[in-house]
Each structure stands twice: as C-alpha cells, then as structure tokens.
N, C-alpha and C positions, 0 to 999 in steps of 0.2 A: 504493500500500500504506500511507503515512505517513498518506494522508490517509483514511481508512478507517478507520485505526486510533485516528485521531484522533474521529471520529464513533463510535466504539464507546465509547471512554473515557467521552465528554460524556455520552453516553445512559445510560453507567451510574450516575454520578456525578447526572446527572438524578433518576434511579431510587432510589438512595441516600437522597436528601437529599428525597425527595418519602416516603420511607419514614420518616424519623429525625423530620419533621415530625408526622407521623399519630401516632406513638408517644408526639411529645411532650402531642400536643393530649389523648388517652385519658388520657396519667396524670394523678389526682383529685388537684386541688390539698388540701392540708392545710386540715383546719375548725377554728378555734378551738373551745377546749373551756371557755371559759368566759371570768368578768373579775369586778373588784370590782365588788359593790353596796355597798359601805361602805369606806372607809378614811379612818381619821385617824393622818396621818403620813406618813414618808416612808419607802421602801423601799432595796432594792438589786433590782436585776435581772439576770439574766443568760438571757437569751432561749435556749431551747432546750439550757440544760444544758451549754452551750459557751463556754468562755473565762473572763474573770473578772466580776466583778460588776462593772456598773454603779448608781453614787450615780443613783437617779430620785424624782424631788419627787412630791409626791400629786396634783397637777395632773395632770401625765404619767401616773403611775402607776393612776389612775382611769382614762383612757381606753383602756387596752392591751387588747390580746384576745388572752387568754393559748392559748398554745398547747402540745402536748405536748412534756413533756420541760423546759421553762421551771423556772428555779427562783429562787425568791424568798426575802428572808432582809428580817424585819422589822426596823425600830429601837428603841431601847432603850424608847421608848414611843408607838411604833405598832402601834394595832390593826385589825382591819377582817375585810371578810367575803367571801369567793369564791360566786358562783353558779356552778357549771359546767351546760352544755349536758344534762347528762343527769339533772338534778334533785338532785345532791348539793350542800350547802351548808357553807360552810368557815370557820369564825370562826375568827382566828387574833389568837392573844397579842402581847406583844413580843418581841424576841430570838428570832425563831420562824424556824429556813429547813427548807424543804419544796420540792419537785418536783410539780409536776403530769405526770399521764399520764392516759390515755384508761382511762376507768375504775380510776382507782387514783390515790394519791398517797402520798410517800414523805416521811417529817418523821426531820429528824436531830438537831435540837437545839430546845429551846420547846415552846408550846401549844396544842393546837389544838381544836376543839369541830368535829364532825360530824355533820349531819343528813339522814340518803337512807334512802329506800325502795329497797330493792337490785329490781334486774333479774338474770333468771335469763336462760343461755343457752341454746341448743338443747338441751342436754345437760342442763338444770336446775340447772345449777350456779352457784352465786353467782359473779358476775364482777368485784363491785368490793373493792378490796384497800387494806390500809393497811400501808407498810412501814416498819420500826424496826429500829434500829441490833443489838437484840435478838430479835427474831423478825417475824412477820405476822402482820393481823389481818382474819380475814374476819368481813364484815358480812351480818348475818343481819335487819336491817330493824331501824333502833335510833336513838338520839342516843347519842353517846358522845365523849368527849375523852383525848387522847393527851396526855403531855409528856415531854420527852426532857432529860435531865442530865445534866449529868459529876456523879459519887461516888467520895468515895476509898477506894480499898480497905485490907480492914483490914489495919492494921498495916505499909503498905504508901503512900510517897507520891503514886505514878502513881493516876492515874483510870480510873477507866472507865463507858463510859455506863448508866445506868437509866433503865428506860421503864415511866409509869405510862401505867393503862389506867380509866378509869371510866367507867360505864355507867349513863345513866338514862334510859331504857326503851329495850325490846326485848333483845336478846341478840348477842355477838360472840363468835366463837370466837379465838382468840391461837394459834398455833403457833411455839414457842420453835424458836431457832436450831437447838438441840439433837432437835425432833422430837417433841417431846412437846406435847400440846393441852391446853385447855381452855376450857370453856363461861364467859363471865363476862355475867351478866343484871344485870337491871333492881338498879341500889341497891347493886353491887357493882364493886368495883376491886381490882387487882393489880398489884405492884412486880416489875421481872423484871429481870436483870444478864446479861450472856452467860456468865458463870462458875456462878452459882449453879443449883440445880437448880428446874424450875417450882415455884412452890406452890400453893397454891389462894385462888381471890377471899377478901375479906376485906369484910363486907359495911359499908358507908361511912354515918357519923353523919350523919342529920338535917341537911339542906340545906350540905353541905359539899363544897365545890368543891376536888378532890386536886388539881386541873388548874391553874387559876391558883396555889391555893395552894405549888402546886410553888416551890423554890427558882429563880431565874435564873440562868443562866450568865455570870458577868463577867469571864472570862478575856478580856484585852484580845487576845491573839494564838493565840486561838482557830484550828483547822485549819476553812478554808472550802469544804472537800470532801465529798461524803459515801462515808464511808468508812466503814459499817456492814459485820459482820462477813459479812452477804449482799449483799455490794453488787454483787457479780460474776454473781448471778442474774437471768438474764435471763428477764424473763416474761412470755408469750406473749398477744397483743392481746385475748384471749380472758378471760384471766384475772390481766391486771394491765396492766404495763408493759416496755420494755426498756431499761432502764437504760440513760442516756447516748449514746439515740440520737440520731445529728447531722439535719439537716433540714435 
C-alpha cells in the first residue's frame, strides 16, 4: 500500500511540474518599449517604477532598453531624447522625471517635447496618453510639450504643482482633474493648477518656447514620488498605463 502510494504521489508531482513548466514557457516575456537616441548627461534610474533611484552615467544610461513602468528623473543639465517602439519621440529637459508605459507616459516634474502620430484602437479610440500631476492629455496627432512646476499659492507659502501644455501642430485634448476638457491646437498653450478652474488656450507669441522657458525646480529635497493628485488611476493597456506596476 506504502509503496503504491508512493508511485501515485511521484506521478502527480511529475504531472504538476510538467504542467507549471508549459505555463511558464507561454507566458510572453516583456518587450522593451523603447531607449535613448540622444543623451547628454547623466540620469537616475529606477527600473520598472520600483524602489529608489539609481545615480547611472550616460555611458550606461545610453545602452538601457527601457521598459514599462521604468522611470527616469534627468540632471540639472541633462538633456536627451526617447524613441519608443511604437513611433513616439521624447525630448526631454533637465530636472525632468517621467515614467514610461506602453502607450502612454507620465511626467511629474520638468520638460518635455513630444512627437507621434497616434494609433487608434479597435474601438477608434486614441490610445496614447500623457499624464500630469493636474489632469491628462490625449493626443490627437500633434508635436507638443508639457512642463510640470511647483507655484506658490496665493497668499499662501505651501506649493502646488502647475502644468503647462503647448502645442505646435496638430491638436490635444487636456482633461483637468476636475473633469472638464478642452481642445488646445496648433500655436496655443494653457496653464492649469488642481485648484483652479480650466481656462481656455491662450494663443503663444511668435517662436516662443512656454516649455523650456518654464521656470526649474531647485528645491534641493524635493518629494521623489509621483504623487499626482491621479496617481491612484489605474489605466487600462488599452488606453494608457497602470500605475506602479511591479514586473
């Protein structure tokens, strides 16, 4: 009986692990979503959204193959430029930290300049997304650059963040925290606070970059998190990212 029972176990235990094999082998390894074609300077890294940053030299920092969810935070003056896999291009300021995701990336503090022809999904729906400490911004096929700031509020020492948006050519839409849209095209940009209510684009002087010209952030002991007031939104592979997924 002992030994019978014994042959039953093994042959399960066989069965098991010839099972848990096969399972492993199907599931699709992660593809990078992209890597620099330009950088001068040196970064931080923190692979995959997880843990703290690591100091990486532009040597290193050149060769990486960024993957979802990764997020990156520039130096005081380093610049450089993302290609991702799906035709989106990423110029990015100094002092700039951003999250990559799979059709989407997420900037919480700095500068950034973007260039894609969006893809629609089955549904016709635009799928690639920009997300801000103050609302989101869907890309409607455009170049446009984002910068994200602390400002202090009136009358009041505490800060809080402001996010410009400018647009030269094609059109974005912006959806404020609060729920409210708006269209901003070709030659126009808007200032937006989680307090205040939307306004409307303000249409931008003759070769005037709102983006770089933005002020930079020199708080030495700046919070390293992103901790936008949507950060808890998680959103679906379809039409963004999921925030602070581990891998």
């Amino acid at each position: 009986m002992n030994k019978k029972l014994f042959f039953v176990l093994s042959a399960l235990t066989l069965i098991l692990t010839s099972f848990s094999m096969i399972i492993a082998q199907e599931k699709p390894a992660q593809s990078p979503l992209g890597r620099f074609s330009a950088l001068n300077g040196d970064i931080s890294f923190s692979a995959g959204g997880v843990g703290e940053y690591v100091p990486t030299p532009q040597v290193r920092a050149s060769s990486l193959e960024l993957m979802d969810q990764d997020k990156i935070l520039t130096g005081d003056q380093t610049t450089g430029e993302i290609k991702t896999n799906y035709g989106a291009a990423v110029k990015i300021e100094p002092k700039t930290e951003l999250q990559l995701a799979l059709m989407g990336i997420r900037i919480n503090r700095g500068g950034t300049w973007i260039n894609y022809k969006p893809v629609k999904d089955a549904s016709g729906n635009m799928v690639f997304k920009v997300v801000t400490p103050t609302g989101t911004i869907g890309i409607k096929g455009t170049e446009f650059g984002v910068a994200c700031r602390q400002r202090s509020k009136a009358g009041k020492t505490e800060t809080q963040p402001e996010v410009l948006v400018q647009v030269r050519t094609g059109c974005v839409s912006f959806t404020h925290n609060s729920g409210k849209s708006v269209d901003i095209k070709a030659g126009q940009y808007i200032s937006t606070t989680p307090d205040a209510p939307l306004g409307e684009p303000v249409q931008v002087k003759d070769g005037a970059d709102m983006i770089q010209d933005s002020p930079a952030q020199d708080q030495e002991n700046i919070d390293r998190t992103f901790d936008g007031t949507n950060q808890d939104e998680g959103l679906s592979p379809n039409t963004g990212y999921e925030l602070d997924k581990k891998r």
